[in-house]
N, C-alpha and C positions, 0 to 999 in steps of 0.2 A: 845418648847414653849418659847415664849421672858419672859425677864422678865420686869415689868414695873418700870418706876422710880421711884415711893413709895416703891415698895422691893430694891431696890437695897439703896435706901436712910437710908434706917431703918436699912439694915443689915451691921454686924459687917466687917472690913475689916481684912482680914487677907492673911499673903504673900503681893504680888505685894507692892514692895516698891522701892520709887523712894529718893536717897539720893541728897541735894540740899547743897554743899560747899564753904563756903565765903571764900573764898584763898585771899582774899584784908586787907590791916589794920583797913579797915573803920567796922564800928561795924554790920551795918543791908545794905549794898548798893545794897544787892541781893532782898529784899522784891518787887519792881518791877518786877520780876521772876516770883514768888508769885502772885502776882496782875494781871500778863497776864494769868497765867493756870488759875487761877478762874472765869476770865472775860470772858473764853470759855464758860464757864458752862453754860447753859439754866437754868429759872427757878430754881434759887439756893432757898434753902433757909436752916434752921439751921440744920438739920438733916442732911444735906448732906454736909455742909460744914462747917468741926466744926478745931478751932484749939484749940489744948491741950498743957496746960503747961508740961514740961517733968521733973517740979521739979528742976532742975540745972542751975540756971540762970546765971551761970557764965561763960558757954559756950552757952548761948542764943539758948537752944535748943526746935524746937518747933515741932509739927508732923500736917499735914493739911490732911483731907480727902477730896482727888480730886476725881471727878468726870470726866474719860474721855467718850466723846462720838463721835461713828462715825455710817456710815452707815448699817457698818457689826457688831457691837459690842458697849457694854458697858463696863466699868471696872472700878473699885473703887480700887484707889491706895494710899499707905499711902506716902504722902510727906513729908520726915523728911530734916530741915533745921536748917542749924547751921553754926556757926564760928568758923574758924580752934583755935587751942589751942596747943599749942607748948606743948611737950611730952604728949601726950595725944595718947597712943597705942592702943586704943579700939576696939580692931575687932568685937567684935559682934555687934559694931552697924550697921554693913555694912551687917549682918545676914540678906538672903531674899532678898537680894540688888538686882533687875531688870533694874535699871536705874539709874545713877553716871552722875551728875552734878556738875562740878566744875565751878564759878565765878572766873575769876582773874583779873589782873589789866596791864596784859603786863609787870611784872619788873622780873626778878631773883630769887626777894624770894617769889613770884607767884608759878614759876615754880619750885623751890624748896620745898613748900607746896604740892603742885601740886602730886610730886613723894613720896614725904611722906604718901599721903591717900592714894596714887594709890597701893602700896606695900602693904598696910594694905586691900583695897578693891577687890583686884583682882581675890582673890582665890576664891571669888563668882561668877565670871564670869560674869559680869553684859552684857547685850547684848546691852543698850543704854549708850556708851559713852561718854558726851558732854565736851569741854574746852569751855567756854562761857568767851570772852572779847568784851569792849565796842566799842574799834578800837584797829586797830595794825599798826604799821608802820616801813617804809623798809629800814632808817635810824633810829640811836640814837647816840647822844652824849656820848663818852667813859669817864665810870666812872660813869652816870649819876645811873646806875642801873635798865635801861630799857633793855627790849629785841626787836630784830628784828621780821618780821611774819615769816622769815625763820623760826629762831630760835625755837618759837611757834610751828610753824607746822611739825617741825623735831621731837620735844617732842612727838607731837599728832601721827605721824606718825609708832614711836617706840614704841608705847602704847596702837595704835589703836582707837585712840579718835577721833571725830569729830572735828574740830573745826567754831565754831561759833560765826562771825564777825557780831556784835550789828547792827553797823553802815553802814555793806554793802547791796547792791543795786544790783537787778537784772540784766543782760542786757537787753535793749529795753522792760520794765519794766511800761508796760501800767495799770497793774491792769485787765485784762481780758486776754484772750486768746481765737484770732476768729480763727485760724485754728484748735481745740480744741484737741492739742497735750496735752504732759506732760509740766506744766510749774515747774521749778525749785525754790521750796521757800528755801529762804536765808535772811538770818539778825533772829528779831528776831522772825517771826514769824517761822522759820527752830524748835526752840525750842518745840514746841506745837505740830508740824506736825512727830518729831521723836519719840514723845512718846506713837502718836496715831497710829504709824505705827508697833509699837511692837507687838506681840501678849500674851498680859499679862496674867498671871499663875490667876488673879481672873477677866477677863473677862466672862461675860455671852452673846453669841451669839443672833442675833437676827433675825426673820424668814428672809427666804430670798427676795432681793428685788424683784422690779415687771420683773426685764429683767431675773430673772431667772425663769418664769414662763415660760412654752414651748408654752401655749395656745397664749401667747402674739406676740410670736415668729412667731409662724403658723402663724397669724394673717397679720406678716407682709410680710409673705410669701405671700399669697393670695394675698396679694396687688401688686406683682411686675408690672414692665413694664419693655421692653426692655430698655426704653430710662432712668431708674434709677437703671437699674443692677449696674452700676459702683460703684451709691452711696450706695446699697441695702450691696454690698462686703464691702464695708470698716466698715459700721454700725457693720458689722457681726464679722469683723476682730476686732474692738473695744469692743463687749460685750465679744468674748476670750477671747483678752489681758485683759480686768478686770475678768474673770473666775479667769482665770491662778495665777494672782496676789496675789489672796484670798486664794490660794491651801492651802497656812500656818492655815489659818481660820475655812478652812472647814475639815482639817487632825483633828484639835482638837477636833473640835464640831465631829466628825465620833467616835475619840478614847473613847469620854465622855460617847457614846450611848451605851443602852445594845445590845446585840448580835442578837436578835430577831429583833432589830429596826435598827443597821447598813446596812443590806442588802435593806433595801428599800429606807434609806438615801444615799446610796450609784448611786441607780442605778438611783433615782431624778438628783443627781449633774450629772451623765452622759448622762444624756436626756438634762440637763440645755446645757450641751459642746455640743451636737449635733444641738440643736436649735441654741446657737450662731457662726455655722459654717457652719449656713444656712438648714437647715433640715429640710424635710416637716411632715407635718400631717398624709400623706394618709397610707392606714392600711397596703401596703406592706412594705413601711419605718418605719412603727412601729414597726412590725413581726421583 
């Protein structure tokens, strides 16, 4: 059963937490961060997207309840953001941590911040790790206190982090995609699209779409021609490749069900594979 966005609005979030770290000197530069994952959200309103004081205003600490949404899922995550604070060892706030967002600024003591929360965050294992800067560049003035993108991305590489260039630009970056491959998001919409690609500990699944309906499938079976085999294959080879892709989706929603109800969710999603790899209706291919 899906759940609708008045339950999910109403109910308490708990788990799935997404930490959001200001590693720059400036006091709030990261609230644009903020203002992009909320301006995902459809249909917001206060029940769903509430920010809380956390009491400590000296570390500008706030908690946001995001609302992410995709095709296959919803999930309600708690967004905690705040600005780094020199000796401030606190590991449980990284308790539950799913997803570690660090803001920096490109300098030295970016990435010396950077290594400070990472040591404190890491025993959680967070699965989404972002380095978020605004630009990087492949010269600096010595002494200045900048870093190079090498530099940067040797951090991220030894740590396991993403890293996420504000200001970069796809290649041949038209805003559509007519051969309807995979296109590659980067900058900052890369931020929105790693968190929705997670599969979060309070997602509630939602029924499955209409391509995994086999009747639909059949349907398009029936209709072939010789002279659209070619295209009929690749359509087929495309509803796979998104099966496959979701396998993390559909392992959770399987593990959640009771024992009496896995076995027929089970043998659904392998009718679903069968249909998109072209599979007919007739009652011997059902047998």
């Amino acid at each position: 059963m899906s759940t609708t966005q008045e339950d999910q609005a109403t109910s308490p979030v708990s788990g799935g937490v997404c930490n959001l770290i200001n590693l720059t000197s400036d006091s709030r530069p990261h609230s644009w961060i903020i203002d992009l994952l909320l301006e995902s959200q459809k249909d917001k309103t206060e029940s769903a997207v509430k920010s809380v004081e956390n009491g400590d205003s000296s570390s500008d600490k706030d908690i946001v309840e995001l609302e992410l949404r995709t095709k296959y899922y919803n999930a309600l995550v708690k967004l905690k953001h705040f600005s780094y604070v020199e000796d401030d060892s606190n590991k449980q706030r990284y308790d539950d941590t799913e997803a570690l967002l660090m803001y920096c600024d490109g300098t030295q003591e970016s990435l010396r911040r950077a290594q400070i929360i990472w040591q404190l965050a890491k025993e959680n294992d967070p699965a989404v790790c972002l380095f978020i800067v605004d630009t990087t560049k492949d010269t600096v003035v010595e002494g200045s206190g900048e870093v190079t993108r090498t530099q940067i991305l040797s951090w991220c590489l030894d740590n396991n982090f993403e890293l996420v260039e504000c200001d970069e630009v796809a290649e041949d970056d038209n805003g559509s995609d007519d051969e309807g491959g995979i296109v590659d998001i980067v900058g900052k919409g890369r931020i929105l699209e790693a968190l929705k690609s997670h599969t979060w500990s309070t997602m509630k699944l939602l029924d499955p779409p209409p391509m995994l309906a086999n009747g639909n499938a059949n349907q398009e079976r029936k209709a072939r021609t010789p002279g659209t085999e070619s295209n009929n294959m690749e359509a087929s080879m495309d509803s796979f490749e998104a099966l496959f892709s979701e396998l993390a989706v559909i392992k959770a929603k399987a593990d959640n069900l009771p024992l009496e109800e896995r076995r027929a969710y089970a043998e659904k999603i392998a009718l679903s594979f069968y249909a998109a790899m072209g599979g007919g209706d007739s009652e011997d291919e059902e047998d």
